[in-house]
N, CA, C and O atoms as a DFTB+ gen file, in Angstrom:
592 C
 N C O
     1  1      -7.400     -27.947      22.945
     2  2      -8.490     -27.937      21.968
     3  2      -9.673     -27.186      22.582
     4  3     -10.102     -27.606      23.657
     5  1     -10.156     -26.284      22.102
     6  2     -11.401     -25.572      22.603
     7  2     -13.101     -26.188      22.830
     8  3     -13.596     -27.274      22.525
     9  1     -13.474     -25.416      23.251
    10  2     -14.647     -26.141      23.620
    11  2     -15.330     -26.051      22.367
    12  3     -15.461     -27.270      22.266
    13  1     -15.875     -25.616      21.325
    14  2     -16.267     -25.316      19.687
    15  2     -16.205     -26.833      19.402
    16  3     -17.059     -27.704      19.233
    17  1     -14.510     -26.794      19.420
    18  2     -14.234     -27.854      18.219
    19  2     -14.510     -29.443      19.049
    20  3     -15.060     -30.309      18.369
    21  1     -14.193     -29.725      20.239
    22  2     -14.751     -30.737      20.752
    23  2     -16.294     -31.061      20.808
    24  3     -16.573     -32.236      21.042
    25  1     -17.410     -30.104      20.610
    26  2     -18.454     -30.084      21.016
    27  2     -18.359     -30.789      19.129
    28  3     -18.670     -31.953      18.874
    29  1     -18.070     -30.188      18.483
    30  2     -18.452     -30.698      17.017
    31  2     -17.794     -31.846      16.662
    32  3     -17.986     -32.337      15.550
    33  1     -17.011     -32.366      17.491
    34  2     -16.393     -33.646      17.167
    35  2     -17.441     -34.551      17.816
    36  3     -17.742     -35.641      17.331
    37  1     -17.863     -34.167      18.683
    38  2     -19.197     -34.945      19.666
    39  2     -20.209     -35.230      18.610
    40  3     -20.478     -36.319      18.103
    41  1     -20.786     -33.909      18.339
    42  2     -21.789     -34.006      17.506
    43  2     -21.161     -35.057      16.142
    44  3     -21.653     -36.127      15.785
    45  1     -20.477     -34.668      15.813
    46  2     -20.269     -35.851      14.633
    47  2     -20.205     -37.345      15.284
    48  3     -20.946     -38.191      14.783
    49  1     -19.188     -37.794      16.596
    50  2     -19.677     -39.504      16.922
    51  2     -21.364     -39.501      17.367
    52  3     -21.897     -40.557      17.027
    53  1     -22.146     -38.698      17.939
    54  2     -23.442     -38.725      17.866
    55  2     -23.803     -38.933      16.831
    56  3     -23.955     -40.153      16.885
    57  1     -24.128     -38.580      15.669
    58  2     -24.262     -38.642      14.797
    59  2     -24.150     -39.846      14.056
    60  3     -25.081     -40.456      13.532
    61  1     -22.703     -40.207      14.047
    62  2     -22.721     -41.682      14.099
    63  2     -23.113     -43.159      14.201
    64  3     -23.228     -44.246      13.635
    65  1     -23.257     -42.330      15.486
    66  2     -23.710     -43.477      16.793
    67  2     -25.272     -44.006      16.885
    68  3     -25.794     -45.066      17.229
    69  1     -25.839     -42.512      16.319
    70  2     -27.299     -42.235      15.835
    71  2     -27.827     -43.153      14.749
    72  3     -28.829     -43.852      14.902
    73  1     -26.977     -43.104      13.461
    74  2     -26.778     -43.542      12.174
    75  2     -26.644     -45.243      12.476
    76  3     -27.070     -46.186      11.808
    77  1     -25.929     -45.222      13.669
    78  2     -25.841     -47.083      13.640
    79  2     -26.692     -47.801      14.079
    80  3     -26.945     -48.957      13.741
    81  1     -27.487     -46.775      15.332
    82  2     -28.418     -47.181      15.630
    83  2     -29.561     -47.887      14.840
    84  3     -30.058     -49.010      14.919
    85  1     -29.793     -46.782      14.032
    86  2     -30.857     -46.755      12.487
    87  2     -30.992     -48.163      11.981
    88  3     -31.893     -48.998      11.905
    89  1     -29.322     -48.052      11.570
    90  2     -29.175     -49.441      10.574
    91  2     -29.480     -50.539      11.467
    92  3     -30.160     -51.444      10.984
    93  1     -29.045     -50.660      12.896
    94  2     -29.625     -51.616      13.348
    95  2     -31.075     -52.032      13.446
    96  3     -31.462     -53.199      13.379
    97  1     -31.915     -50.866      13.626
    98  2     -33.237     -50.904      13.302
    99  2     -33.678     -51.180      11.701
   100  3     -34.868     -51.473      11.597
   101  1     -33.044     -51.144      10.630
   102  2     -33.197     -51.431       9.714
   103  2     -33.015     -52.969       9.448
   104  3     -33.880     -53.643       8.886
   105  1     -31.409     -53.637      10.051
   106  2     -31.563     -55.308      10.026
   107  2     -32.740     -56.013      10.938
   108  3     -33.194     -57.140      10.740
   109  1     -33.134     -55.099      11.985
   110  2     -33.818     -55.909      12.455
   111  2     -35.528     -56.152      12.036
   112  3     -36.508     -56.759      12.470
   113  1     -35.187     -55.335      11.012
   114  2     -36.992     -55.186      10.142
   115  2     -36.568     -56.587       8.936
   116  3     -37.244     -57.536       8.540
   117  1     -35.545     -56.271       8.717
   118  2     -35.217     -57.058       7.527
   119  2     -34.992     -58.803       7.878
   120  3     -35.341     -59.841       7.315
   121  1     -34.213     -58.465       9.125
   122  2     -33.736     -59.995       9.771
   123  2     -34.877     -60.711      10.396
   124  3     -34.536     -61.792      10.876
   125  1     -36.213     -60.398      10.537
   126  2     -37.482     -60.563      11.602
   127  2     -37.652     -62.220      10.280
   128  3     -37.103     -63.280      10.581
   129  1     -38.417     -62.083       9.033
   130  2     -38.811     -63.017       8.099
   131  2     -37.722     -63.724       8.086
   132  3     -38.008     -64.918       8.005
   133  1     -36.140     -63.453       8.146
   134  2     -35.622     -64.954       7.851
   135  2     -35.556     -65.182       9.289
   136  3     -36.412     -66.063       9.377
   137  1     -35.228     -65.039      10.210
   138  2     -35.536     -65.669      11.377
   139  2     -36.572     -66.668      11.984
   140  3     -36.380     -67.603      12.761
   141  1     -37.902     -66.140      11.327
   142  2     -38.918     -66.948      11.277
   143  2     -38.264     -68.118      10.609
   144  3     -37.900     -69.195      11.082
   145  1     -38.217     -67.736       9.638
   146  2     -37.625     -69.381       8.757
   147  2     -36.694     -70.126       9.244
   148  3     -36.772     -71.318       8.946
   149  1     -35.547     -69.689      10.123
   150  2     -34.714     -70.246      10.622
   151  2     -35.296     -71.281      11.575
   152  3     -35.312     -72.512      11.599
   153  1     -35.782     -70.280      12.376
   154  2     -37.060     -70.980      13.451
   155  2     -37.608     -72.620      12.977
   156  3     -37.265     -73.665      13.531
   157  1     -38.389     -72.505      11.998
   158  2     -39.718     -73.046      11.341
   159  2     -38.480     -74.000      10.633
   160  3     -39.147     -75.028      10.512
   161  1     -36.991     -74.402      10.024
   162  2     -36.351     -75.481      10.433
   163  2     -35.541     -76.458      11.038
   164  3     -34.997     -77.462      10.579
   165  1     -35.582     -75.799      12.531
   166  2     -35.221     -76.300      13.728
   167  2     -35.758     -76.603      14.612
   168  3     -35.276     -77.121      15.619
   169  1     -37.405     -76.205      14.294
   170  2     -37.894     -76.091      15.554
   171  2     -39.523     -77.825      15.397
   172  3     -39.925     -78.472      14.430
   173  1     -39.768     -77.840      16.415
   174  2     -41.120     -79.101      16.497
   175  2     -42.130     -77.962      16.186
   176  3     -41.951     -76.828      16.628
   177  1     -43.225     -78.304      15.392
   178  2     -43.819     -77.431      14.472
   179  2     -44.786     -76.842      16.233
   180  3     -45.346     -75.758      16.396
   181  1     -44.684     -77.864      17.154
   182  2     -45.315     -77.083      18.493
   183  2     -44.652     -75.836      18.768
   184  3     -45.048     -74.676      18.655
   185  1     -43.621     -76.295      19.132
   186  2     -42.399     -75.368      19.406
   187  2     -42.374     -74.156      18.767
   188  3     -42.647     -73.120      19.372
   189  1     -42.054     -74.178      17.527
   190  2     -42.835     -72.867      16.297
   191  2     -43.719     -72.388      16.325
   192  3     -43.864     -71.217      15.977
   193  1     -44.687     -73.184      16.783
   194  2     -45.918     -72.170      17.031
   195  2     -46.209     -70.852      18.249
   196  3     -46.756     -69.749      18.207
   197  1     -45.471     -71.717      19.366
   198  2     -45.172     -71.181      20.094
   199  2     -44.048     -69.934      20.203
   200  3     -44.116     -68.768      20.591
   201  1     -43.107     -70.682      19.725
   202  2     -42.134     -69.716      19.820
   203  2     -41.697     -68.128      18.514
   204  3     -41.152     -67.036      18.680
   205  1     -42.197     -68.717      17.524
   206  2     -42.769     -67.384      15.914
   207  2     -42.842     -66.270      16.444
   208  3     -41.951     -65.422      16.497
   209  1     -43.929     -66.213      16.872
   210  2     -44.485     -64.658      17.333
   211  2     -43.990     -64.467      17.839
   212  3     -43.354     -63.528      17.360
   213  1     -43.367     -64.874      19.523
   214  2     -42.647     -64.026      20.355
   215  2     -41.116     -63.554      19.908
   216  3     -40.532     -62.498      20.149
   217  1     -40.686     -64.716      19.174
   218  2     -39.203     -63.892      18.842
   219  2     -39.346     -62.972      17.339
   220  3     -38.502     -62.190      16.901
   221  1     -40.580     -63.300      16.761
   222  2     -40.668     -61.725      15.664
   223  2     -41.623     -60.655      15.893
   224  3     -41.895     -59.896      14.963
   225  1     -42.233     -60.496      17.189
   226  2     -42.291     -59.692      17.825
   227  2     -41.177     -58.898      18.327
   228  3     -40.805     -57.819      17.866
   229  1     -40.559     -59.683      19.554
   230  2     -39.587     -58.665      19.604
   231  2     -38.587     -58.459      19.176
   232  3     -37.653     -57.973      19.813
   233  1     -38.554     -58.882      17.649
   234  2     -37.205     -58.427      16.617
   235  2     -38.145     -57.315      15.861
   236  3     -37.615     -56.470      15.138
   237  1     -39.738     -57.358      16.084
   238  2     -40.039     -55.543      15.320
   239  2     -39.879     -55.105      16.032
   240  3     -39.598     -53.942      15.743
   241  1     -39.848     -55.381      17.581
   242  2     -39.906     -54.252      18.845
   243  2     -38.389     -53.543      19.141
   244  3     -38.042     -52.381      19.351
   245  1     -38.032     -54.179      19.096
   246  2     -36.672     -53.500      18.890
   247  2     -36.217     -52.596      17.623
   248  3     -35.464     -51.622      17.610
   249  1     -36.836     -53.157      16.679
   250  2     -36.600     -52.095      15.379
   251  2     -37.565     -51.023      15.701
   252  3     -37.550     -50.372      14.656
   253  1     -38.270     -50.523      16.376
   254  2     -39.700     -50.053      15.983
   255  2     -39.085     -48.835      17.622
   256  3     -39.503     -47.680      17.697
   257  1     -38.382     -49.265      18.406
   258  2     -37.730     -48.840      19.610
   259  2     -36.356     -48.358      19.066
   260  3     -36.316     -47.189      19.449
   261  1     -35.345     -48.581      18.466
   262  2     -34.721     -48.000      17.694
   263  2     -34.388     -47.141      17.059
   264  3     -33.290     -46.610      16.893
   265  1     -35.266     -46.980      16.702
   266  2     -35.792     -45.929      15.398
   267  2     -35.672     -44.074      15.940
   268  3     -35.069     -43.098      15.494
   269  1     -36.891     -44.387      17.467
   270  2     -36.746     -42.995      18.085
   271  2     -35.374     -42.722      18.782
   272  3     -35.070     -41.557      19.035
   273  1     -34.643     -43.618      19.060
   274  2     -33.352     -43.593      19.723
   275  2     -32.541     -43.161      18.872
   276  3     -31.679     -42.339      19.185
   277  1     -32.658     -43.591      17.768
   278  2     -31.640     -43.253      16.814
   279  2     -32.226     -41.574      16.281
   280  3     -31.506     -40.576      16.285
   281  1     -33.450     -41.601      15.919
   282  2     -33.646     -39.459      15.492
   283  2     -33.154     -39.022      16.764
   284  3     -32.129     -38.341      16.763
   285  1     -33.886     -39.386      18.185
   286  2     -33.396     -38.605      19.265
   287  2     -31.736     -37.986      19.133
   288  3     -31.339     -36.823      19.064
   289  1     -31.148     -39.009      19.132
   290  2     -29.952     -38.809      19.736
   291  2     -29.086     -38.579      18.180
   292  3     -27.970     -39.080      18.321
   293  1     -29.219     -38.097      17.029
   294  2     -28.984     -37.143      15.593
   295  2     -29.414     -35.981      16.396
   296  3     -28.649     -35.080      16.741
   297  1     -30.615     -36.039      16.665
   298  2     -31.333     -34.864      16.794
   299  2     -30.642     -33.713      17.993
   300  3     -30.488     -32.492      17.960
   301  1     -30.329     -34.769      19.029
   302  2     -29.548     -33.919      20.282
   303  2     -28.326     -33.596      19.360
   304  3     -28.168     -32.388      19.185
   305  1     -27.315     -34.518      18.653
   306  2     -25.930     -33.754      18.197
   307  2     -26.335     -32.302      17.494
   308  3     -25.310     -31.647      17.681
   309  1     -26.975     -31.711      17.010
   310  2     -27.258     -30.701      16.315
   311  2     -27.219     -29.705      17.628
   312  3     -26.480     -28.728      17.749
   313  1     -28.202     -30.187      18.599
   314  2     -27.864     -29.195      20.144
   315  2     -26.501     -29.458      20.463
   316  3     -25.741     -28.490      20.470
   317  1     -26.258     -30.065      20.605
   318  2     -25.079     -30.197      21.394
   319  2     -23.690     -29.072      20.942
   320  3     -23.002     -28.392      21.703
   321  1     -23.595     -29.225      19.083
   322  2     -22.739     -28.620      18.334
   323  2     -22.860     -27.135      18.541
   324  3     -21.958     -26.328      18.315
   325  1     -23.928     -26.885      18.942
   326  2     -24.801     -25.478      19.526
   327  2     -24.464     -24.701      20.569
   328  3     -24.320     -23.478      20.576
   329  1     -24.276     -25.907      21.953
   330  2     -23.880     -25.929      23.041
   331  2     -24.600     -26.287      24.171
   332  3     -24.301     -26.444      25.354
   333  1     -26.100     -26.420      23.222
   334  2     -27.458     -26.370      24.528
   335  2     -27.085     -27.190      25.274
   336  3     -26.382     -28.092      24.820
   337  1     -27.502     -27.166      27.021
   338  2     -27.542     -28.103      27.638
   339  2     -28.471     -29.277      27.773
   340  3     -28.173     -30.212      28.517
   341  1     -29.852     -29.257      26.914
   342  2     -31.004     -29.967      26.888
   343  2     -30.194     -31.451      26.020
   344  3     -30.120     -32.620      26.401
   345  1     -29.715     -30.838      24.844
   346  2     -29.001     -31.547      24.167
   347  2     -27.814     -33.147      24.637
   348  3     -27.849     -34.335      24.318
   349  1     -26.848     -32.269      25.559
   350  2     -25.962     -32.446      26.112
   351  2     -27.039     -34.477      27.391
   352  3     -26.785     -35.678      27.480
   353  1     -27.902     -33.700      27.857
   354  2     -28.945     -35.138      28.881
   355  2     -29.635     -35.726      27.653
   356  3     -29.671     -36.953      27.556
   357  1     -30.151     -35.014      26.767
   358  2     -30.715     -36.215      26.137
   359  2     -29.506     -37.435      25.467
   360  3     -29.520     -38.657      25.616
   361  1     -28.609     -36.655      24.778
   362  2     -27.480     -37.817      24.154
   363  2     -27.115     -38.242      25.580
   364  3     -27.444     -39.427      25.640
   365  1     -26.720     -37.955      26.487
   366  2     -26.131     -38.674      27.901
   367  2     -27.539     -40.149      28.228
   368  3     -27.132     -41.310      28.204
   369  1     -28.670     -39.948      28.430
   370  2     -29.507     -41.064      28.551
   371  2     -29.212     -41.712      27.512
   372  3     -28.893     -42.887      27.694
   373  1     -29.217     -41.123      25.939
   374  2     -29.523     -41.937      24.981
   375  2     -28.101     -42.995      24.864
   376  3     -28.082     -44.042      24.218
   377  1     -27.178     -42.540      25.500
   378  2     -26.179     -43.225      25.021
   379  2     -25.245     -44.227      26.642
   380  3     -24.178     -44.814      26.816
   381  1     -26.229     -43.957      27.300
   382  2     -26.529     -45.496      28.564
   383  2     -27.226     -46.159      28.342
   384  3     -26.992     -47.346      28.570
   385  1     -28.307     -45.810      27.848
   386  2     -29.340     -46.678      27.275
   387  2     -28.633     -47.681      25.825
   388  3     -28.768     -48.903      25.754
   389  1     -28.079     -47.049      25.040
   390  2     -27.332     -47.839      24.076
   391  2     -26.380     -48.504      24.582
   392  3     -25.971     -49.393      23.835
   393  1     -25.796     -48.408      25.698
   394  2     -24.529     -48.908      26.815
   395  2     -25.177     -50.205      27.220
   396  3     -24.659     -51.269      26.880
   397  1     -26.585     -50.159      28.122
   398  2     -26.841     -50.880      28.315
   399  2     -27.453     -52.240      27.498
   400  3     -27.700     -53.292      28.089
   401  1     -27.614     -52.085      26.350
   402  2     -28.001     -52.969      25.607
   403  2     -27.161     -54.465      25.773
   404  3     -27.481     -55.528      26.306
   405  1     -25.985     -54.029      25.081
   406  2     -24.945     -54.909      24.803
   407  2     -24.670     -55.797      26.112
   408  3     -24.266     -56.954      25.994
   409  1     -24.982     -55.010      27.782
   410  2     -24.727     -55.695      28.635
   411  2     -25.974     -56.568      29.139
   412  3     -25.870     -57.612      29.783
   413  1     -27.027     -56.033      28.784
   414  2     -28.015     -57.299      29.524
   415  2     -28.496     -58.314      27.915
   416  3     -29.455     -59.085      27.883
   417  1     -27.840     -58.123      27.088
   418  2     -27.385     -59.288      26.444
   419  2     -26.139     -60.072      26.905
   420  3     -26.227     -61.277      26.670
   421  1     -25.205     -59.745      27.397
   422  2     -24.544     -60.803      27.708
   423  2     -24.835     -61.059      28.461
   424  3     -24.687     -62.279      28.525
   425  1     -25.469     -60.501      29.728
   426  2     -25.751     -60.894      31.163
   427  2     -27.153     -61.955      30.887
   428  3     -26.840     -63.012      31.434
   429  1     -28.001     -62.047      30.514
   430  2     -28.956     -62.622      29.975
   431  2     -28.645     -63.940      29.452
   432  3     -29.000     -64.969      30.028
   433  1     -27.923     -63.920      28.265
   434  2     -27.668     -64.604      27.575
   435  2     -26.260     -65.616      27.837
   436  3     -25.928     -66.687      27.328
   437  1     -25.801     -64.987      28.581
   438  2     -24.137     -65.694      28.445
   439  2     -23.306     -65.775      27.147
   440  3     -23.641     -65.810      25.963
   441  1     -22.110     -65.792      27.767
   442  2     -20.819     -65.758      26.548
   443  2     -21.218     -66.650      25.975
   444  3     -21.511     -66.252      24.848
   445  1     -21.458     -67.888      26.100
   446  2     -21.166     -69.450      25.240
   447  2     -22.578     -69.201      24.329
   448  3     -22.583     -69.656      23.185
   449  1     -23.336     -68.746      24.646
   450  2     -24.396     -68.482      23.191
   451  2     -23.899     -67.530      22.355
   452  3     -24.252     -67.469      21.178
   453  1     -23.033     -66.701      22.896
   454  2     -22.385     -65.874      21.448
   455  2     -21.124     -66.407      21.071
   456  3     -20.531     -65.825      20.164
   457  1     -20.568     -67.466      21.628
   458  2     -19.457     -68.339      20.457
   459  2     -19.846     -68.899      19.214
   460  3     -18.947     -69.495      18.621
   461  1     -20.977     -68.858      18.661
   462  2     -21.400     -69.887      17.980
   463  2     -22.117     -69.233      16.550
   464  3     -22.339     -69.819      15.491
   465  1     -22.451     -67.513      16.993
   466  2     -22.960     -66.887      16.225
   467  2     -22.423     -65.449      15.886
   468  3     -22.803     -64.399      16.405
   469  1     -21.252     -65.642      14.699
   470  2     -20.658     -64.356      14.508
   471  2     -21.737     -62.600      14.011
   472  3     -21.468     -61.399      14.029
   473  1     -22.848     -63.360      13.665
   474  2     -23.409     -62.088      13.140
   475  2     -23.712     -61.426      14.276
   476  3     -23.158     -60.376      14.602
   477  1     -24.825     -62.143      15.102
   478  2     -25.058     -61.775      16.951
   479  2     -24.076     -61.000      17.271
   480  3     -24.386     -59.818      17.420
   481  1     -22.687     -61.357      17.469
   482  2     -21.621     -61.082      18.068
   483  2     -21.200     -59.445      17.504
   484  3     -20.689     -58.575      18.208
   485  1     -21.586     -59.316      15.995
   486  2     -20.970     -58.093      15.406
   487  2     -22.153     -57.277      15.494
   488  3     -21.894     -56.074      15.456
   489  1     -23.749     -57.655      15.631
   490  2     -24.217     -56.709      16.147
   491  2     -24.194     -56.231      17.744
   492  3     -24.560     -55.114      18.110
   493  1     -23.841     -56.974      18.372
   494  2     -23.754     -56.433      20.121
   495  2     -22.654     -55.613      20.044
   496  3     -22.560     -54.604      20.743
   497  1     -21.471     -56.096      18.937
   498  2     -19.972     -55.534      19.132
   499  2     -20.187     -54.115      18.657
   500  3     -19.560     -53.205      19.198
   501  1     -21.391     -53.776      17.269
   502  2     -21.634     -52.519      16.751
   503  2     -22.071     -52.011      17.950
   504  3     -21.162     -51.430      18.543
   505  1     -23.072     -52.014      18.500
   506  2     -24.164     -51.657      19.454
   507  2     -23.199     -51.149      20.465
   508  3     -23.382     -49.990      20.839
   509  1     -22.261     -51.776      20.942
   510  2     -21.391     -51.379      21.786
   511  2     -20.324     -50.642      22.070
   512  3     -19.823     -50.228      23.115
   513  1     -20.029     -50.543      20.740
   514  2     -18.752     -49.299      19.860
   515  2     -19.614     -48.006      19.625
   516  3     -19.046     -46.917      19.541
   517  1     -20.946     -48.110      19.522
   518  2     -21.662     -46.851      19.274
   519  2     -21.713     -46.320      20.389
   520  3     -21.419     -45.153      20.648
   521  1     -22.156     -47.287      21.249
   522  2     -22.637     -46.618      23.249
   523  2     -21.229     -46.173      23.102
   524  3     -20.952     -45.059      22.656
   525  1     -20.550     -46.833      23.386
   526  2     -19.095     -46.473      23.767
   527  2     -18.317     -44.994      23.302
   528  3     -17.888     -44.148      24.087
   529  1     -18.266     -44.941      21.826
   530  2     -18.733     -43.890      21.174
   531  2     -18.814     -42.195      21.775
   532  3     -18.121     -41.187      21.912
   533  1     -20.234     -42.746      22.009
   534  2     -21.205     -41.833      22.540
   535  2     -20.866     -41.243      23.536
   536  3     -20.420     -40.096      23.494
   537  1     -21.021     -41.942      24.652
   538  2     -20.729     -41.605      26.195
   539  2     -19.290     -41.158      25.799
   540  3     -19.436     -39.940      25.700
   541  1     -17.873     -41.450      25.489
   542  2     -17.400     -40.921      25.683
   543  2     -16.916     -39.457      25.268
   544  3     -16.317     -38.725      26.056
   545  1     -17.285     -39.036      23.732
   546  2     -17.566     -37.864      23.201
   547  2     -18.017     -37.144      23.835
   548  3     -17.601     -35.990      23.933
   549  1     -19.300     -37.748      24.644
   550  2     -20.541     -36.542      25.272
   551  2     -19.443     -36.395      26.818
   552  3     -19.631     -35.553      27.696
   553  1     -18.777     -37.018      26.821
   554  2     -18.370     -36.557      28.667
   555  2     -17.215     -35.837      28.460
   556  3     -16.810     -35.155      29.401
   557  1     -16.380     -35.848      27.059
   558  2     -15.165     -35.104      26.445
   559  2     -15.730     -33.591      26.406
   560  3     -15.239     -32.605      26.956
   561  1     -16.637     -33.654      25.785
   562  2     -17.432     -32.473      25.519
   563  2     -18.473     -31.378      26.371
   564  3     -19.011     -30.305      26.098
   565  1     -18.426     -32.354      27.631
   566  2     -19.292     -31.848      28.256
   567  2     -19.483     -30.104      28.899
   568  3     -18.559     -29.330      29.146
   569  1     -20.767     -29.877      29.030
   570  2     -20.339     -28.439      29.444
   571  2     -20.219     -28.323      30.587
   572  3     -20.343     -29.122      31.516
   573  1     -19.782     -26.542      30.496
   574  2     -18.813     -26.826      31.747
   575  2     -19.776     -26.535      33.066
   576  3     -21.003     -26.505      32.970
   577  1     -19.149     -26.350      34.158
   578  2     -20.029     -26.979      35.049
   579  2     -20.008     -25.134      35.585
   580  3     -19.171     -24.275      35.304
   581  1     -20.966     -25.049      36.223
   582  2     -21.213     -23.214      36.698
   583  2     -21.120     -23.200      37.698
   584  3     -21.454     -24.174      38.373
   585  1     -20.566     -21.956      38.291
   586  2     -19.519     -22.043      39.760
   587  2     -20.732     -21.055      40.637
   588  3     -21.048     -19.891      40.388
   589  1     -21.257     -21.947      41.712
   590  2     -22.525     -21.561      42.650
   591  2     -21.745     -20.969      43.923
   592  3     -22.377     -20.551      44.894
């Protein structure tokens, strides 16, 4: 298979991968208000007070962090399909950085808090099929290396 058509198969799981990103930034704008509520009936109204802001804070912060990750790395597949090499490092960070997500959630968190919550579970599992995705397209594709 030539280098053309792999580079555009890249660019399309970028693309992808880009696109899932998004939507994840999109549940997590959307998921921030019922969470609160979830919160506010489980929690000692101390506890809620306390605890509200910081976890819908960083459920916008993550949507709001998202967002550029996800144009960035659309934005690199268009280089990449091209051939640029600028292209080629930005999707490579962008898509360790999406790698790493999924792992310092489990590392953080532990397995036994994600037995209990299938939605959690299918967003780390998205999050992680995208990195996954990614990195491996971009290293299929990669250019080639110049002989010094």
């Amino acid at each position: 298979m030539g280098i053309d058509r792999r580079r555009r198969i890249a660019s399309r799981l970028l693309t992808a991968g880009g696109s899932l990103l998004g939507a994840a930034a999109v549940f997590h704008v959307f998921a921030a208000p019922h969470l609160s509520q979830m919160l506010g009936r489980i929690l000692e109204p101390k506890a809620y007070a306390f605890l509200e802001p910081v976890v819908s804070f960083t459920f916008l912060l993550n949507a709001v962090l998202l967002l550029p990750l996800s144009f960035s790395t659309v934005f690199s597949a268009t280089g990449i399909r091209r051939g640029e090499p600028w292209a080629w490092w930005i999707g490579l960070v962008n898509a360790l950085t999406v790698l790493a997500l999924p792992c310092l959630l489990v590392w953080s968190m532990g397995l036994e808090y994600l037995r209990g919550t299938p939605l959690f579970v299918a967003g780390v599992a998205s999050i992680a099929v995208a990195g996954l995705l990614m990195i491996l397209s971009l290293l299929w594709a990669a250019p080639p290396r110049s002989r010094s």
